[in-house]
C-alpha positions as CSV (number, residue, x, y, z in Angstrom):
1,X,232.0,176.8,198.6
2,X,235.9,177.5,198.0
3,X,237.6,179.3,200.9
4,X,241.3,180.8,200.3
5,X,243.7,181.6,202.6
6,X,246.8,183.8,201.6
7,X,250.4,183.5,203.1
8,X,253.6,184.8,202.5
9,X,253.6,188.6,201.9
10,X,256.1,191.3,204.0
11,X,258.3,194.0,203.6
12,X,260.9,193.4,201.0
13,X,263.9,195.8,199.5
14,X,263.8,196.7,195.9
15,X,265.5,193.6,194.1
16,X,264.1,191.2,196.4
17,X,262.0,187.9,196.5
18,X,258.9,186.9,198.2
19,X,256.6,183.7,197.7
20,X,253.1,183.9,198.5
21,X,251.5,181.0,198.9
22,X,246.8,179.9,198.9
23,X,245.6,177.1,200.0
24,X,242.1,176.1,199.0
25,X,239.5,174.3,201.2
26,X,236.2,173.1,201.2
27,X,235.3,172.1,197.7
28,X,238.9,172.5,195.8
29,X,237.7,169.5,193.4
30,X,235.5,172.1,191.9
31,X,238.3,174.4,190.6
32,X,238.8,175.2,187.3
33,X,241.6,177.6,187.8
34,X,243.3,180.0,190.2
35,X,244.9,183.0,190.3
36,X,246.9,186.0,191.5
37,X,245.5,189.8,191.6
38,X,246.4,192.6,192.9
39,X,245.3,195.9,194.2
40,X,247.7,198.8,195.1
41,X,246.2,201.8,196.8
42,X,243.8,204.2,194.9
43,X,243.4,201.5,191.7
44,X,241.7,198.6,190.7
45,X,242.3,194.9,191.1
46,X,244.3,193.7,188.0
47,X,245.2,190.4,187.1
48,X,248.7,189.5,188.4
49,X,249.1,185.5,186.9
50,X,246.3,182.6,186.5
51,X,246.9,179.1,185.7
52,X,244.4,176.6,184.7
53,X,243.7,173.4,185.6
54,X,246.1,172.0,183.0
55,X,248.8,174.3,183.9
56,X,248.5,177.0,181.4
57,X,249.7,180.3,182.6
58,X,249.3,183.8,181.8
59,X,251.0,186.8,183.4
60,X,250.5,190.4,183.4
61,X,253.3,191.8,181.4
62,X,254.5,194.4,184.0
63,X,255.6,190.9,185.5
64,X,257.2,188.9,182.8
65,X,260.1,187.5,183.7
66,X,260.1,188.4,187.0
67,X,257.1,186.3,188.8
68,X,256.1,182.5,188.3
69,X,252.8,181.2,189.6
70,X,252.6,177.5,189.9
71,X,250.3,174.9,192.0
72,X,251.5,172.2,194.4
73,X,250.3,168.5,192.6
74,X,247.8,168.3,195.1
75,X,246.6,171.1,192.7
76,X,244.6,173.0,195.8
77,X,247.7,175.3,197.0
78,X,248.6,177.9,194.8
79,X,252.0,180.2,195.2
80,X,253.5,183.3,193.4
81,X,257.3,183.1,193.4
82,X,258.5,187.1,192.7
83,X,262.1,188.2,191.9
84,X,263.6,191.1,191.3
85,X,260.7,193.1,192.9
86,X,260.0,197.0,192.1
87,X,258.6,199.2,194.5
88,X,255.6,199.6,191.8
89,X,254.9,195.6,193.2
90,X,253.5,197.1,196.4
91,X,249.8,196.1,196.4
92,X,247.5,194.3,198.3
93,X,247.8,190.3,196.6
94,X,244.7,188.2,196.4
95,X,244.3,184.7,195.2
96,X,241.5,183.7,193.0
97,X,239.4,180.3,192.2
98,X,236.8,180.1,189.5
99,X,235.0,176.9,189.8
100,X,234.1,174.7,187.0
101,X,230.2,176.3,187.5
102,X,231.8,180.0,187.1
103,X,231.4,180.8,190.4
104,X,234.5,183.0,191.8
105,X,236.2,183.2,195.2
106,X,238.8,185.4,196.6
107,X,240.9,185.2,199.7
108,X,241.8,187.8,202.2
109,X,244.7,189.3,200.7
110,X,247.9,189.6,202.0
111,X,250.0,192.7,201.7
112,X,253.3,193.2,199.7
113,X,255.6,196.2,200.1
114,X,258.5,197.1,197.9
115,X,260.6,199.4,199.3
116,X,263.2,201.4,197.3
């Protein structure tokens, strides 16, 4: 069992930064890889950034460029730098883990809001 605990989201201007940070707990050992979704109001959850155990990333491309997922070399917290933020941003952010098994966990969310 992973459990994942989001941090970090808030009320940003257009042209702004936020980090988000996840910290996994439990069995992080287990995980494979972790990533960043999202879900705005209305729409599905889409894939935001992952990286894998060996540190291959992949970003969506509305965020190329602008957002950089990385893990702490304890390898169990996970954070989402964002720049130059767009009021189209403004979702709900959840972090992911798939375990080595395939099993998949998501934490709480935390909310992002872009204004313009």
């Amino acid at each position: 069992q992973v459990h994942l605990v989001e941090s970090g989201g808030g009320l940003v201007q257009a042209g702004g930064s936020l980090r988000l940070s996840c910290t996994a707990s439990g069995v992080p050992f287990a995980i494979n890889a972790l990533g960043w979704y999202r879900q705005a109001p209305g729409k599905q959850r889409d894939m935001v950034a992952t990286i894998t155990r060996d540190g291959n990333t992949n970003y969506a491309d509305s965020v190329k460029g602008r957002f950089t997922i990385s893990r702490a070399n304890a390898r169990y917290t996970l954070y989402l730098q964002m720049n130059s933020l767009k009021p189209e941003d403004t979702a709900v952010y959840y972090c992911n883990a798939v375990t080595f098994s395939g099993s998949s966990y998501w934490g709480q969310g935390t909310q992002v809001t872009v204004s313009s």
